[in-house]
PDB file of N, CA, C and O in Angstrom:
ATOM      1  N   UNK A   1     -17.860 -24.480  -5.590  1.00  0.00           N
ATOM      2  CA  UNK A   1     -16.677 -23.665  -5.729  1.00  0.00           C
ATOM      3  C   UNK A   1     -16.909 -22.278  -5.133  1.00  0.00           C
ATOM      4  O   UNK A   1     -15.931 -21.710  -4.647  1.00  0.00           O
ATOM      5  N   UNK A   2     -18.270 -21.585  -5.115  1.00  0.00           N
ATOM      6  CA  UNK A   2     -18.494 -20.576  -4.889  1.00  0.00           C
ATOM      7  C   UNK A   2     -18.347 -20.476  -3.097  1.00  0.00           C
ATOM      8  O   UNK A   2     -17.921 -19.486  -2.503  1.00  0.00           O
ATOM      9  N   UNK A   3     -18.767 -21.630  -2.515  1.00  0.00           N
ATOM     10  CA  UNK A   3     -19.520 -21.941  -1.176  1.00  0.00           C
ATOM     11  C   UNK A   3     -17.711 -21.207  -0.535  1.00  0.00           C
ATOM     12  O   UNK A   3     -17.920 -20.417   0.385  1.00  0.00           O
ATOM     13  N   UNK A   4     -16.495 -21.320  -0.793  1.00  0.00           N
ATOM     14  CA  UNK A   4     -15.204 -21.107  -0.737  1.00  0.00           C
ATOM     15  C   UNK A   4     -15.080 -20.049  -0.099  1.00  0.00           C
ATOM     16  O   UNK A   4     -14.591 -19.747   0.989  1.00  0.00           O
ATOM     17  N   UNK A   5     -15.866 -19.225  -1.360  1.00  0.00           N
ATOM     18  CA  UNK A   5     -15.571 -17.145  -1.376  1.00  0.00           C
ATOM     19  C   UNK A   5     -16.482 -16.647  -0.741  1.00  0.00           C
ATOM     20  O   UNK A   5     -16.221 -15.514  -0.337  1.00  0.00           O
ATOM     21  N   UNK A   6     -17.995 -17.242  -0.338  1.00  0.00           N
ATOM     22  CA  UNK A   6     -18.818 -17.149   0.403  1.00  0.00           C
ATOM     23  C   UNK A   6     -18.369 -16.470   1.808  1.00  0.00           C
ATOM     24  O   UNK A   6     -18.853 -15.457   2.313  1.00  0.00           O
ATOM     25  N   UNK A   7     -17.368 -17.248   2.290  1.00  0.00           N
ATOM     26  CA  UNK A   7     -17.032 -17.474   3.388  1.00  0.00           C
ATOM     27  C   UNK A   7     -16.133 -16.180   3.983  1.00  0.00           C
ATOM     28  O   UNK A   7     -16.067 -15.673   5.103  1.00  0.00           O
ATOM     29  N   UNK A   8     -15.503 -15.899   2.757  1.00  0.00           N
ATOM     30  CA  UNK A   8     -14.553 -14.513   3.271  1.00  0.00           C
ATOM     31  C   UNK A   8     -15.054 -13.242   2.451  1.00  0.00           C
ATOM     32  O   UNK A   8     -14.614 -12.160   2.840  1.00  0.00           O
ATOM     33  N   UNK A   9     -15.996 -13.246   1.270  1.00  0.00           N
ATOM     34  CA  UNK A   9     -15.982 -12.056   0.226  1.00  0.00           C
ATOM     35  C   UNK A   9     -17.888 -11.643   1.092  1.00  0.00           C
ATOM     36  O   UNK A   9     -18.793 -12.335   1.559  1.00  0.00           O
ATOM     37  N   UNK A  10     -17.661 -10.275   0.900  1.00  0.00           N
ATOM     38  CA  UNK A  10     -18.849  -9.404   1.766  1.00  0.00           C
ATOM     39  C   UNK A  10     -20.056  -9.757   0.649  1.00  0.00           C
ATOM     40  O   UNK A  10     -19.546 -10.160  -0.396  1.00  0.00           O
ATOM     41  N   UNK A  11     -21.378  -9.714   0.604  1.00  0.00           N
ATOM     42  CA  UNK A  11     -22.404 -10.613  -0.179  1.00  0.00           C
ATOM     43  C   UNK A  11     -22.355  -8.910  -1.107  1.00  0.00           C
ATOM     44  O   UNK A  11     -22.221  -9.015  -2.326  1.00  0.00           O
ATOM     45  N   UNK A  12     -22.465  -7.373  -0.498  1.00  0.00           N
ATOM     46  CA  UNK A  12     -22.534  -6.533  -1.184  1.00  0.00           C
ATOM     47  C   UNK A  12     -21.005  -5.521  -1.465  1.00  0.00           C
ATOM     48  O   UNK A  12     -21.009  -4.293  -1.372  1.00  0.00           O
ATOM     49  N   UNK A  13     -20.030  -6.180  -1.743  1.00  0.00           N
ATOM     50  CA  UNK A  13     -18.906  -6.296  -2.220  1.00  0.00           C
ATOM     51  C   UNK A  13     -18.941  -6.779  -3.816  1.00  0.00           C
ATOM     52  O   UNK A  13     -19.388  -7.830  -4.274  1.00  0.00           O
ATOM     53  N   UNK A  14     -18.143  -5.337  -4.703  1.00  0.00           N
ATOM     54  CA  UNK A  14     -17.942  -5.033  -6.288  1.00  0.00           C
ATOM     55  C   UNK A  14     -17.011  -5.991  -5.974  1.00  0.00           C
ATOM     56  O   UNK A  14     -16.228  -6.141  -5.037  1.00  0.00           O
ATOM     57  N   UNK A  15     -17.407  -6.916  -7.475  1.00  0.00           N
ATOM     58  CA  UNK A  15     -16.460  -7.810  -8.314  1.00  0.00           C
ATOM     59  C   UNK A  15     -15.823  -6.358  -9.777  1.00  0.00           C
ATOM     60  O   UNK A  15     -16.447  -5.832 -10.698  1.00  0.00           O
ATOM     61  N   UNK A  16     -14.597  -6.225  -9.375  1.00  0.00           N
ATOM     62  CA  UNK A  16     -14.293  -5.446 -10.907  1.00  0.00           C
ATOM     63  C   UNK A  16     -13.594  -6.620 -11.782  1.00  0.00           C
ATOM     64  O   UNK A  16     -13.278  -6.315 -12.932  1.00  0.00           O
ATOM     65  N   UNK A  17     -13.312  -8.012 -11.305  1.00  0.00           N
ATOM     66  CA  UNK A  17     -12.714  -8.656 -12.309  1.00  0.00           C
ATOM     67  C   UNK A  17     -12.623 -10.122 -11.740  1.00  0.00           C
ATOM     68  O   UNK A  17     -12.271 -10.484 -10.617  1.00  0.00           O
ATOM     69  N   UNK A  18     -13.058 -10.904 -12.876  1.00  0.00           N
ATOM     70  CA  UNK A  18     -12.838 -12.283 -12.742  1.00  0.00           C
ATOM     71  C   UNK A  18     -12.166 -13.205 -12.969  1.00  0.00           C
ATOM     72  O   UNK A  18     -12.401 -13.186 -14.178  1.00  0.00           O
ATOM     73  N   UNK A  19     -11.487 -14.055 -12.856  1.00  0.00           N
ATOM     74  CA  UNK A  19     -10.333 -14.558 -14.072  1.00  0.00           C
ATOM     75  C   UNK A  19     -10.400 -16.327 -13.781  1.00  0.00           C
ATOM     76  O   UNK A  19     -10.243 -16.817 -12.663  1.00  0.00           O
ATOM     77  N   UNK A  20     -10.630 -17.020 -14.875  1.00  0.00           N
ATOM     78  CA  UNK A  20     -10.521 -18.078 -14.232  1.00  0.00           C
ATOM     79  C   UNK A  20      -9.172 -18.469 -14.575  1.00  0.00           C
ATOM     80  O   UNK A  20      -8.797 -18.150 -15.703  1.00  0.00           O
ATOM     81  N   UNK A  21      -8.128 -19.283 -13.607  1.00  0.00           N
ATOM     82  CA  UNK A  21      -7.191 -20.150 -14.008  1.00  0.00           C
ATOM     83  C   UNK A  21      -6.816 -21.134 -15.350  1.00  0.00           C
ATOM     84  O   UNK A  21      -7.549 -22.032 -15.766  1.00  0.00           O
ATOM     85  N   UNK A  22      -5.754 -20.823 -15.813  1.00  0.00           N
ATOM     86  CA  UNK A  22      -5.322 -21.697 -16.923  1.00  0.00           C
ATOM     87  C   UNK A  22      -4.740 -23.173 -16.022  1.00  0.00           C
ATOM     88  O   UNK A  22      -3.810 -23.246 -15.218  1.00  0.00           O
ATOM     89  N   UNK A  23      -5.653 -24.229 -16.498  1.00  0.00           N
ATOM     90  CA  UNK A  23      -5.184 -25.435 -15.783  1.00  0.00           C
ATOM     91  C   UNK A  23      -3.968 -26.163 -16.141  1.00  0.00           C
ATOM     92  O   UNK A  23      -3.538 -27.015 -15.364  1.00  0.00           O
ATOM     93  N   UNK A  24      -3.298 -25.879 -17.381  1.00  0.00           N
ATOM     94  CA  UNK A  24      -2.556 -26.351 -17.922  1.00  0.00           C
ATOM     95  C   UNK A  24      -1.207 -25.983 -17.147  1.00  0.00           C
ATOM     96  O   UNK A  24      -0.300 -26.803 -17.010  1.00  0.00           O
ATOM     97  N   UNK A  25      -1.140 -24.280 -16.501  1.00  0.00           N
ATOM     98  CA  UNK A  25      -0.231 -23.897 -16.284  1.00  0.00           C
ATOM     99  C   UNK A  25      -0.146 -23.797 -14.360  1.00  0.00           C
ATOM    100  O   UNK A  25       0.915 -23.528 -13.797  1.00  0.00           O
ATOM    101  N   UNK A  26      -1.381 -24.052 -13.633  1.00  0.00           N
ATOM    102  CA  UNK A  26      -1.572 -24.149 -12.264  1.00  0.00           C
ATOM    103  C   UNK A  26      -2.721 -24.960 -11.840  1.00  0.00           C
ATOM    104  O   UNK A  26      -3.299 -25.905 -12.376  1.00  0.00           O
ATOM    105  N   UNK A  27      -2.915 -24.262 -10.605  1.00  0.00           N
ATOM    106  CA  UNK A  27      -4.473 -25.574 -10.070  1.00  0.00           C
ATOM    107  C   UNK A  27      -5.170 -24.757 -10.884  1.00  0.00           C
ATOM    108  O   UNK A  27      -4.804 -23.742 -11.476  1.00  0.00           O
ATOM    109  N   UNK A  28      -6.322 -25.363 -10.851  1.00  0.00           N
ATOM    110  CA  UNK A  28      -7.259 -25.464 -11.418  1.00  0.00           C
ATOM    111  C   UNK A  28      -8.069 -24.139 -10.430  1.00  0.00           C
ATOM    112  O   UNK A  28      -8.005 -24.494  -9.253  1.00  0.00           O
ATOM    113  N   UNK A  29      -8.582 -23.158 -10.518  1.00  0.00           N
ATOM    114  CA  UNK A  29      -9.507 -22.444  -9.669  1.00  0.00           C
ATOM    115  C   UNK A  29      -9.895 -20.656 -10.384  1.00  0.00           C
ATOM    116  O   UNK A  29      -9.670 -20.530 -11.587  1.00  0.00           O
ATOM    117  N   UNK A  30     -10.214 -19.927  -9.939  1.00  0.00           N
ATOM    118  CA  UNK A  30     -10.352 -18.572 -10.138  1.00  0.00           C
ATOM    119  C   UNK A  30      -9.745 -17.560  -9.249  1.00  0.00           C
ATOM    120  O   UNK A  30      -9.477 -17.686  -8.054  1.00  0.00           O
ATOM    121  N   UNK A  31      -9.564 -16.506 -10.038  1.00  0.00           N
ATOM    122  CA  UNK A  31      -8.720 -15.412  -8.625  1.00  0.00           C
ATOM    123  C   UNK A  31     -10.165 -13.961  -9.520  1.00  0.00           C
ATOM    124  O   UNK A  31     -10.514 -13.513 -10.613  1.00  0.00           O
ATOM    125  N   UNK A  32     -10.549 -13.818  -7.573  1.00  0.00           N
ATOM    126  CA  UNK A  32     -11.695 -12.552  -8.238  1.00  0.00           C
ATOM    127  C   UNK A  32     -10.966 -11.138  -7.677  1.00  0.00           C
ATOM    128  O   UNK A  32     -10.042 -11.249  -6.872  1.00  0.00           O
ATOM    129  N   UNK A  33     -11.308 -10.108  -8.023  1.00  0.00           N
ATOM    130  CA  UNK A  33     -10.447  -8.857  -7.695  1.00  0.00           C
ATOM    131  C   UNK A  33     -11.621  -7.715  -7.183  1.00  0.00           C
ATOM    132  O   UNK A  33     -12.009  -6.740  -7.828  1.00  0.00           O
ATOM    133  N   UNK A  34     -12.040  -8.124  -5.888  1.00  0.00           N
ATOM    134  CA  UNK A  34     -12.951  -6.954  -5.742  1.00  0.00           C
ATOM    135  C   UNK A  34     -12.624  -5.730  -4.891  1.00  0.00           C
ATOM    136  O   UNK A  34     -11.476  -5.317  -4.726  1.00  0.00           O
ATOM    137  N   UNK A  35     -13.404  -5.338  -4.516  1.00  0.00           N
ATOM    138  CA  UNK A  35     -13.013  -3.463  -4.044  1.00  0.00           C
ATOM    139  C   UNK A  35     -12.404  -3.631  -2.916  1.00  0.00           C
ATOM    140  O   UNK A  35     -11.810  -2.606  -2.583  1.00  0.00           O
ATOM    141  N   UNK A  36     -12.273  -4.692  -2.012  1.00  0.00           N
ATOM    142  CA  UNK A  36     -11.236  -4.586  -0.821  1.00  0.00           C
ATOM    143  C   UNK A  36     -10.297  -5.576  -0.763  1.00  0.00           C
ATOM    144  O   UNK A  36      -9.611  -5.722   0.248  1.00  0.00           O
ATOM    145  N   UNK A  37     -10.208  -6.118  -1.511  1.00  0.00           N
ATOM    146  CA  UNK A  37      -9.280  -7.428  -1.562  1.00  0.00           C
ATOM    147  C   UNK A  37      -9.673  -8.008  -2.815  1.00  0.00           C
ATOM    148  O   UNK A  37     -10.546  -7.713  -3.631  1.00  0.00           O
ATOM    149  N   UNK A  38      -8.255  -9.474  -2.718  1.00  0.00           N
ATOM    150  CA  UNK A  38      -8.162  -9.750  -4.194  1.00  0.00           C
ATOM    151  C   UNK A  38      -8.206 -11.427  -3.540  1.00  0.00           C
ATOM    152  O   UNK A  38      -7.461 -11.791  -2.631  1.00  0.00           O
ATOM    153  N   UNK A  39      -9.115 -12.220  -4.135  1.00  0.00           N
ATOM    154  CA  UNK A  39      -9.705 -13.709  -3.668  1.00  0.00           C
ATOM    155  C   UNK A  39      -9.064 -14.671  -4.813  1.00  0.00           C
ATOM    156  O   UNK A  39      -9.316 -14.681  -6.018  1.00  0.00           O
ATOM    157  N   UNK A  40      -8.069 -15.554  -3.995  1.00  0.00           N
ATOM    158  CA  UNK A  40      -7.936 -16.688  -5.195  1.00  0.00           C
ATOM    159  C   UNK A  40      -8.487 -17.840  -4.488  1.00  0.00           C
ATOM    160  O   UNK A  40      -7.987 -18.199  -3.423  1.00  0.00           O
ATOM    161  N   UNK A  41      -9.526 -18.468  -5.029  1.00  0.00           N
ATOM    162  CA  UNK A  41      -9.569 -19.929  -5.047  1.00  0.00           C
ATOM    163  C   UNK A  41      -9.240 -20.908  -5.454  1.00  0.00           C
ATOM    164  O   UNK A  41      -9.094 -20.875  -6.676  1.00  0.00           O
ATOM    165  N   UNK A  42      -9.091 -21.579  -5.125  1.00  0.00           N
ATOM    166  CA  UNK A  42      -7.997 -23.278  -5.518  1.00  0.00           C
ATOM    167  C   UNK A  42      -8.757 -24.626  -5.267  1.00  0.00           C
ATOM    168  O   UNK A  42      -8.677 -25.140  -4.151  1.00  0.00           O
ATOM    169  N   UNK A  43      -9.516 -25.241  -6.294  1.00  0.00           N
ATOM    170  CA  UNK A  43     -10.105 -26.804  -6.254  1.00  0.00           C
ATOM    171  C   UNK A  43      -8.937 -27.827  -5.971  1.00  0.00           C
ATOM    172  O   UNK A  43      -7.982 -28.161  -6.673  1.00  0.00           O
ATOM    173  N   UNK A  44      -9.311 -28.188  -4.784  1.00  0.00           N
ATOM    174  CA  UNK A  44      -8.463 -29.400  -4.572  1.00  0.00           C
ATOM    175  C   UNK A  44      -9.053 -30.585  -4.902  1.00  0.00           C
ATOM    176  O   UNK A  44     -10.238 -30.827  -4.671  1.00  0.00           O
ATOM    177  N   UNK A  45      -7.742 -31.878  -5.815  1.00  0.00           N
ATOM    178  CA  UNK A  45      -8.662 -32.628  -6.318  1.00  0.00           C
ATOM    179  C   UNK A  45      -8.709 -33.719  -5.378  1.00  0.00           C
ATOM    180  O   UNK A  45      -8.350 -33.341  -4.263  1.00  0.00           O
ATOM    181  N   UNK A  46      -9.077 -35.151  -5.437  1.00  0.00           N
ATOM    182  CA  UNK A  46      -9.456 -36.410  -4.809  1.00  0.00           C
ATOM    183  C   UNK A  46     -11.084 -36.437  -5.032  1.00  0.00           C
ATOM    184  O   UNK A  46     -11.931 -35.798  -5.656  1.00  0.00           O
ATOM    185  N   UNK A  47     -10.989 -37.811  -3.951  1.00  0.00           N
ATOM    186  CA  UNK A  47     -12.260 -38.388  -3.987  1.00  0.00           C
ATOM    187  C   UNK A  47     -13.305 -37.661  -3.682  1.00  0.00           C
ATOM    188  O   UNK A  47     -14.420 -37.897  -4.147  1.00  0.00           O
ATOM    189  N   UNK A  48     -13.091 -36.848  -2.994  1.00  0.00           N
ATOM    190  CA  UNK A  48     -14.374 -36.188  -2.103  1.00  0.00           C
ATOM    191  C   UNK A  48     -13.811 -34.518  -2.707  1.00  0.00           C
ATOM    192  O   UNK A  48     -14.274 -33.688  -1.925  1.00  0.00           O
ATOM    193  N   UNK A  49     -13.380 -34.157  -3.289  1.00  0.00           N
ATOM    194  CA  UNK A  49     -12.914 -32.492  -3.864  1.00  0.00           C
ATOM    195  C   UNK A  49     -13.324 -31.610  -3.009  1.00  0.00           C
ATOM    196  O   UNK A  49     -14.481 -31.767  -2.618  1.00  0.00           O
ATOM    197  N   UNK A  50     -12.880 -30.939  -2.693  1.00  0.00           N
ATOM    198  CA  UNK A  50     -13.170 -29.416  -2.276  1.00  0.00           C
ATOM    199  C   UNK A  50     -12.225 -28.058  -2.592  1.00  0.00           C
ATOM    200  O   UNK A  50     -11.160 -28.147  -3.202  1.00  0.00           O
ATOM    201  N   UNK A  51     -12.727 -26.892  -2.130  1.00  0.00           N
ATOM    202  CA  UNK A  51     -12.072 -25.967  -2.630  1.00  0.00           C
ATOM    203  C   UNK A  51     -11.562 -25.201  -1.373  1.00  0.00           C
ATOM    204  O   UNK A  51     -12.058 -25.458  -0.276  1.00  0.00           O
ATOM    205  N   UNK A  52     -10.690 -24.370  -1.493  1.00  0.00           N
ATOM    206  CA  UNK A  52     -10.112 -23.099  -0.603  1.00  0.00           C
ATOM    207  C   UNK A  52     -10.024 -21.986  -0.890  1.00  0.00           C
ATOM    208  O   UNK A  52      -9.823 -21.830  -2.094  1.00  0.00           O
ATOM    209  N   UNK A  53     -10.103 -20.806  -0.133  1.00  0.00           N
ATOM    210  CA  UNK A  53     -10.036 -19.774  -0.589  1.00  0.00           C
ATOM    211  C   UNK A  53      -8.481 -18.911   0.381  1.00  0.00           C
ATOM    212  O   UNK A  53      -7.953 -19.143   1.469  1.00  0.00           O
ATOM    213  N   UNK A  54      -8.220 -17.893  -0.721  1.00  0.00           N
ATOM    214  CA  UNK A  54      -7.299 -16.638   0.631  1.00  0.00           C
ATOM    215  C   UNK A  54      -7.518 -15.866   0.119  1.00  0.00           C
ATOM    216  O   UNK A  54      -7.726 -15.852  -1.094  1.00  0.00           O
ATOM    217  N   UNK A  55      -7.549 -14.936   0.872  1.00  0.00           N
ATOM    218  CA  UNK A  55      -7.955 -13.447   1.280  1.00  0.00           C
ATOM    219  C   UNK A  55      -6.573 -12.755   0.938  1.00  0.00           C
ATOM    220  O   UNK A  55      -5.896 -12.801   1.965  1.00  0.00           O
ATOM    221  N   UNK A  56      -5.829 -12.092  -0.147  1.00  0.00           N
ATOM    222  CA  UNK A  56      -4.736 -11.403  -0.006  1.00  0.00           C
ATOM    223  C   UNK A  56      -5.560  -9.472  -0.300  1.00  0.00           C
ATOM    224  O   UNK A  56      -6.355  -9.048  -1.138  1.00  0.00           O
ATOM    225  N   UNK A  57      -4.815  -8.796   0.900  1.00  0.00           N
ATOM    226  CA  UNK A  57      -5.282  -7.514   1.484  1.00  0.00           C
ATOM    227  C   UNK A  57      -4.760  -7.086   0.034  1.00  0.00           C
ATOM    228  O   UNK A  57      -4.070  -7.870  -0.617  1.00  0.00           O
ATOM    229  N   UNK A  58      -5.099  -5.855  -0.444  1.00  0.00           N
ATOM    230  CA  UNK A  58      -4.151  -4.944  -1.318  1.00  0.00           C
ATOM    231  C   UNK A  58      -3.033  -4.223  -0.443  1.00  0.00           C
ATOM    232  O   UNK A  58      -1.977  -4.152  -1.072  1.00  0.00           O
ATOM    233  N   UNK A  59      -2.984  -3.819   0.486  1.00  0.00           N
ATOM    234  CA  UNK A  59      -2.093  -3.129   1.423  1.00  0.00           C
ATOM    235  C   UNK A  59      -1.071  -4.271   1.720  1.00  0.00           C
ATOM    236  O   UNK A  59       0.095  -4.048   2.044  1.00  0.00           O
ATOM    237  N   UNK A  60      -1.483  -5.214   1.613  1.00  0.00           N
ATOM    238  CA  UNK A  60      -0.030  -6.655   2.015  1.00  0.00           C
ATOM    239  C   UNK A  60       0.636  -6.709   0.548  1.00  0.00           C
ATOM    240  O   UNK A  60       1.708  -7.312   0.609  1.00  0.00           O
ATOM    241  N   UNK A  61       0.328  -6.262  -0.753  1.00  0.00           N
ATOM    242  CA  UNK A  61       1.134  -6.700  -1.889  1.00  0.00           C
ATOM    243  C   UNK A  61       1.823  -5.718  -1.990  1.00  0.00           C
ATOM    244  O   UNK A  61       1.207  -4.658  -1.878  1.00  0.00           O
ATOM    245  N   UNK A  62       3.244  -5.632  -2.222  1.00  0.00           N
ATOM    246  CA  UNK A  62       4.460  -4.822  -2.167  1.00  0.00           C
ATOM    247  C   UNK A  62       5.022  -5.064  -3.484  1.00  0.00           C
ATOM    248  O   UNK A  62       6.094  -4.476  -3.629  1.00  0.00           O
ATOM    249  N   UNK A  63       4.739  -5.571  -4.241  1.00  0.00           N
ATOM    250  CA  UNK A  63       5.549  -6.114  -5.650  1.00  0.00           C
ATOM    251  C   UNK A  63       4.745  -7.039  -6.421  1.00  0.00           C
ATOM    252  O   UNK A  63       4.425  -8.101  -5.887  1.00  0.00           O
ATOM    253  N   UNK A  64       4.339  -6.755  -7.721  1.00  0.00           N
ATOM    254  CA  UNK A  64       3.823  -7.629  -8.717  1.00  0.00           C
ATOM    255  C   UNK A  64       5.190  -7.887  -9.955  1.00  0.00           C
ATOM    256  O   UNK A  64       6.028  -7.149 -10.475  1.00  0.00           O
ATOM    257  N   UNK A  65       4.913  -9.044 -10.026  1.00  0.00           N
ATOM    258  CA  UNK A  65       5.967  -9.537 -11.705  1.00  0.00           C
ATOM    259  C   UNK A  65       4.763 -10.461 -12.468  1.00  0.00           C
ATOM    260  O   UNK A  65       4.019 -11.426 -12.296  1.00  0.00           O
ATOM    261  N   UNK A  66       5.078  -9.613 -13.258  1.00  0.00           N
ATOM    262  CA  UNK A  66       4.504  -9.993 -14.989  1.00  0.00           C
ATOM    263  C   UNK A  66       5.257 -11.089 -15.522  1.00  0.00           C
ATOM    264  O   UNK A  66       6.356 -10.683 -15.902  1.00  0.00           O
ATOM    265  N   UNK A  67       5.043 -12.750 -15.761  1.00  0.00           N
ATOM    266  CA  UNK A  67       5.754 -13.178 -16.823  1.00  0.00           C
ATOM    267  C   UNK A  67       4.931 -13.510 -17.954  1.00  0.00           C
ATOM    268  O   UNK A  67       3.969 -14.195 -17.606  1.00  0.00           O
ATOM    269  N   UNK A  68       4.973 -13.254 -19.244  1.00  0.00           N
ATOM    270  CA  UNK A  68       4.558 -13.616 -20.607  1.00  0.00           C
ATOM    271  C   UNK A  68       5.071 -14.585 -20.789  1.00  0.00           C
ATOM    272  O   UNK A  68       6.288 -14.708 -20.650  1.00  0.00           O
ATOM    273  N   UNK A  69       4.177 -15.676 -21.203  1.00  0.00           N
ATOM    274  CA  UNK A  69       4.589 -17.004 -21.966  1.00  0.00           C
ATOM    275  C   UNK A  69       3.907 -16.573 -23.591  1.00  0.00           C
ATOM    276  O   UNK A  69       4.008 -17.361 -24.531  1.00  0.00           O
TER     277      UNK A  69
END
């Protein structure tokens, strides 16, 4: 799962926050929040599984919504 974030997150790049996914309510994966960007990964399932990662910039997010369940 890690091999994912490897790929785009800098090796001496701050993690300020980790979060893993509620599976009940999405995929299954983690979104990490470090000092230049914010990393969600996503386990895709099947036979052979693997994971993905994206890179969303902080300068590309224009709007956050909060919903409480």
């Amino acid at each position: 799962m890690f091999e994912a974030l490897k790929k785009f997150m800098n090796v001496k790049e701050k993690i300020h926050y980790f979060e893993a996914a509620e599976p009940k309510l999405t995929k299954t994966g983690f979104m990490v929040v470090g000092k230049h960007n914010l990393y969600l990964v996503m386990m895709k399932g099947g036979l052979f599984g693997c994971t993905e990662a994206e890179v969303v910039e902080y300068k590309d997010i224009k709007e956050v919504d909060f919903d409480f369940i």
